[in-house]
N, C-alpha and C positions, 0 to 999 in steps of 0.2 A: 504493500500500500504506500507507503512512504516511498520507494523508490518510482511508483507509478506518480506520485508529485511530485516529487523533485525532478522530473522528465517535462510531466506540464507545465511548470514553471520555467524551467531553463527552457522549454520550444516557445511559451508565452514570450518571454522576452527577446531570444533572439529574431521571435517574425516580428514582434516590434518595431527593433531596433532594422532590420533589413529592409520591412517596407516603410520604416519613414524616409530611408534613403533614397528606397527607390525614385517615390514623390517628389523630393524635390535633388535628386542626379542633375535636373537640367540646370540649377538657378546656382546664381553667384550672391557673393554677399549683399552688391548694393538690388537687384532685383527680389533679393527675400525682406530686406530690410523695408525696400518699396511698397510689397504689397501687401505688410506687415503690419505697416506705421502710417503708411503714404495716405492709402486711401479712407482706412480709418479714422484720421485725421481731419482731411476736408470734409470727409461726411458730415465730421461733430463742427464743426463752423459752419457747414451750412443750415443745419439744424439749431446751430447757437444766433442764427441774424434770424431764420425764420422764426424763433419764438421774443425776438428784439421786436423784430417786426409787431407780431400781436401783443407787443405789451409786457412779454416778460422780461424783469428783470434782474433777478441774477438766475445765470446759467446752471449754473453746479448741479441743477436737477438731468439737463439734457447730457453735458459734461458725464458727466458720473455715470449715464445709465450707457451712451455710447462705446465707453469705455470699459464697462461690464460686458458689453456685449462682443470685444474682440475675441474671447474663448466662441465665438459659434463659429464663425470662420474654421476655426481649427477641427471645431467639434461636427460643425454639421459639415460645410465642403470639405474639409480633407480628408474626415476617414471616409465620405461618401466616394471621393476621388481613389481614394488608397483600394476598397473593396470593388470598386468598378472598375480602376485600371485592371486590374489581374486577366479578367476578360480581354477586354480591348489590346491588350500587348500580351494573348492570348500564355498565360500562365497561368490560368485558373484551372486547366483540363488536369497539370502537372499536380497542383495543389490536393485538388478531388483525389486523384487516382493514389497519392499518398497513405500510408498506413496511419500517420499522426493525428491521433485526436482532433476532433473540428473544434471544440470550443477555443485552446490555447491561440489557435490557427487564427480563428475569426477575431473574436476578443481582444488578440495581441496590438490589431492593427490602430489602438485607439489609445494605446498607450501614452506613446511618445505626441500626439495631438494635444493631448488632456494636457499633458506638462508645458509642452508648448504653449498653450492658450494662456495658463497660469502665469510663465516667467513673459508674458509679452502683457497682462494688463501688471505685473510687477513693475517691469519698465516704463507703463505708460503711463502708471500713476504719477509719479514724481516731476515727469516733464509736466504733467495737465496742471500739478499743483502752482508749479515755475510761474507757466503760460497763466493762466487764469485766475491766477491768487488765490484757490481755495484755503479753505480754512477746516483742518482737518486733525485739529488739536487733540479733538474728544476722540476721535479714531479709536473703537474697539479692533488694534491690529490683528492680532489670532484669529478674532471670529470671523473680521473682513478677508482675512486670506482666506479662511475656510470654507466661504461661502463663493469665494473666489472660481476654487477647486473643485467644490462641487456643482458650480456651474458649466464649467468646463467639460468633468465626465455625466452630465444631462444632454447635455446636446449631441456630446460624442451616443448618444443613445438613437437620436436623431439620426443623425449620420449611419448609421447602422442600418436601419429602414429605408432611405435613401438610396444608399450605396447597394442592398438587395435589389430594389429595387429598379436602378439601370444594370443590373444583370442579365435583364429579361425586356427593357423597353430602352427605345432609342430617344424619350422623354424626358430620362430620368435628371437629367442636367438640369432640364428647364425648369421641372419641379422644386429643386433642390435650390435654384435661384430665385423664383417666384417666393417659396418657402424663407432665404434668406432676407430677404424685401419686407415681409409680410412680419416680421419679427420686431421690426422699426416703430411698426403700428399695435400688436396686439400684446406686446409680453412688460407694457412698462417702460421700455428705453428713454423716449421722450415727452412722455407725460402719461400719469396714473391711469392703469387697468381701470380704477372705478367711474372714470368719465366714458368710457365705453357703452356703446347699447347692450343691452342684457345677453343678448345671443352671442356677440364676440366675447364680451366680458368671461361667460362659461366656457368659449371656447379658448380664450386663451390661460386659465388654469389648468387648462387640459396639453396645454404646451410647457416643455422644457422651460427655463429661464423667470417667468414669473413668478414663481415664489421664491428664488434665488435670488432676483434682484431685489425683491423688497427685504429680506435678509440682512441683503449687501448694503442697502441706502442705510436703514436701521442700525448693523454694524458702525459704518461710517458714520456714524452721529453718537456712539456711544453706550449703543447698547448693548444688554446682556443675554446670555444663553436664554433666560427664560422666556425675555421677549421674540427670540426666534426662533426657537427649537421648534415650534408646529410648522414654519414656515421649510425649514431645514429640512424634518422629515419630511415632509410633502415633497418638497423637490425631489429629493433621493427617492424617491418612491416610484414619480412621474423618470426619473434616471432610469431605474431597473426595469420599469414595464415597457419605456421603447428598447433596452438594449434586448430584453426577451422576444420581442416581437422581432426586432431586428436580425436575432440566431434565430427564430423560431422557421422566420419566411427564409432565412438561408437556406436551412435544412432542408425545407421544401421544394425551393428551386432545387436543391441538388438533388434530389432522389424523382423527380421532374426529369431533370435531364439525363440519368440512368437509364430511362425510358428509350426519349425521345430524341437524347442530347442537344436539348433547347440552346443549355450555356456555352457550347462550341459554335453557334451558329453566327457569325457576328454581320 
């Protein structure tokens, strides 16, 4: 038994650490840093004049939630990226036809995203604070890192559903950008879930990120476990049920294409 985990572990990591390489083999430092910082960036100034415009006046609410939100990048397009490339630069037949446990397989590929997304809103807090003057004294630091983290592997959950998903449809990109768009508006980023109509409102507790961000804002202003721990749970919860769904439909497409070998078909 122990030796059979210490094999899922060590294969956990190593497909890790190999397909985050693969991902990004083609880029250099100033094109990672680019589409890391770059675009993230303009986003939140654009979104910082549009609520100048209506009147708001201090940012920290749009600031903060933008910058919460650089873990879906990683979480939802990269491992959707990571799980769909293997098809498309046709490596997934290899993967399949392997003896090694699917879970470490599948699972691995969100590792290195999840940390990723982490050390990038690490780094991007400190400039936001530079740039923008917040004020960020009362900083519960622990719990905002931790709420940080578990933002990050929620989406990677995301991403997981996603990434199934253009296994089988030549769609699956557009959904996944449509999907990243749609995050702007429903999960909190730039102004509270509760001004929402009732019908998004439900639907966006039903998404990754929304309880993790009110966590994070709460965190960032000073508060304590007590006051977030329902929020916390909730998120980890909404984590687990897409990362299930997202091994669940893998499994499915694979034993789909045993048949039919749908997944060779590109």
């Amino acid at each position: 038994m122990i030796q059979g985990l210490t094999r899922s572990l060590r294969l956990y990591f190593v497909q890790a650490w190999y397909s985050y390489q693969a991902l990004f083999a083609w880029s250099v430092p100033f094109n990672y840093f680019a589409s890391k910082f770059g675009f993230p960036f303009f986003t939140m100034l654009l979104f910082v004049f549009m609520g100048k415009f209506v009147g708001l006046k201090d940012p920290i609410y749009i600031v903060m939630g933008n910058i919460l939100l650089m873990p879906a990048a990683n979480g939802i397009s990269g491992v959707s990226m990571t799980v769909g490339n293997e098809r498309q630069f046709g490596a997934l037949s290899y993967l399949l036809g392997s003896p090694a446990p699917r879970a470490p397989l599948f699972l691995g590929r969100a590792l290195f995203h999840i940390l990723d997304g982490f050390v990038t809103v690490a780094v991007a807090l400190p400039v936001a604070i530079l740039i923008f003057h917040l004020d960020l004294t009362r900083i519960n630091l622990p719990l905002a890192l931790l709420c940080v983290l578990l933002i990050a592997f929620t989406t990677s959950g995301v991403g997981f559903v996603l990434g199934s998903i253009t296994l089988v449809s030549r769609d699956g990109w557009m959904i996944t950008s449509t999907l990243a768009v749609g995050l702007y508006l429903l999960v909190g980023v730039n102004f509270p879930v509760a001004l929402l109509p009732p019908f998004l409102r439900t639907l966006a507790f039903g998404l990754p990120m929304t309880r993790g961000l009110m966590a994070a804002r709460l965190a960032l202003g000073g508060a304590g476990w007590s006051a977030v721990a329902h929020l916390v749970y909730g998120e980890l919860l909404v984590g687990i049920i897409y990362t299930a769904l997202g091994y669940g439909l893998f499994r499915l497409l694979e034993r789909r294409s045993m048949v039919n070998g749908t997944l060779d078909n590109l």
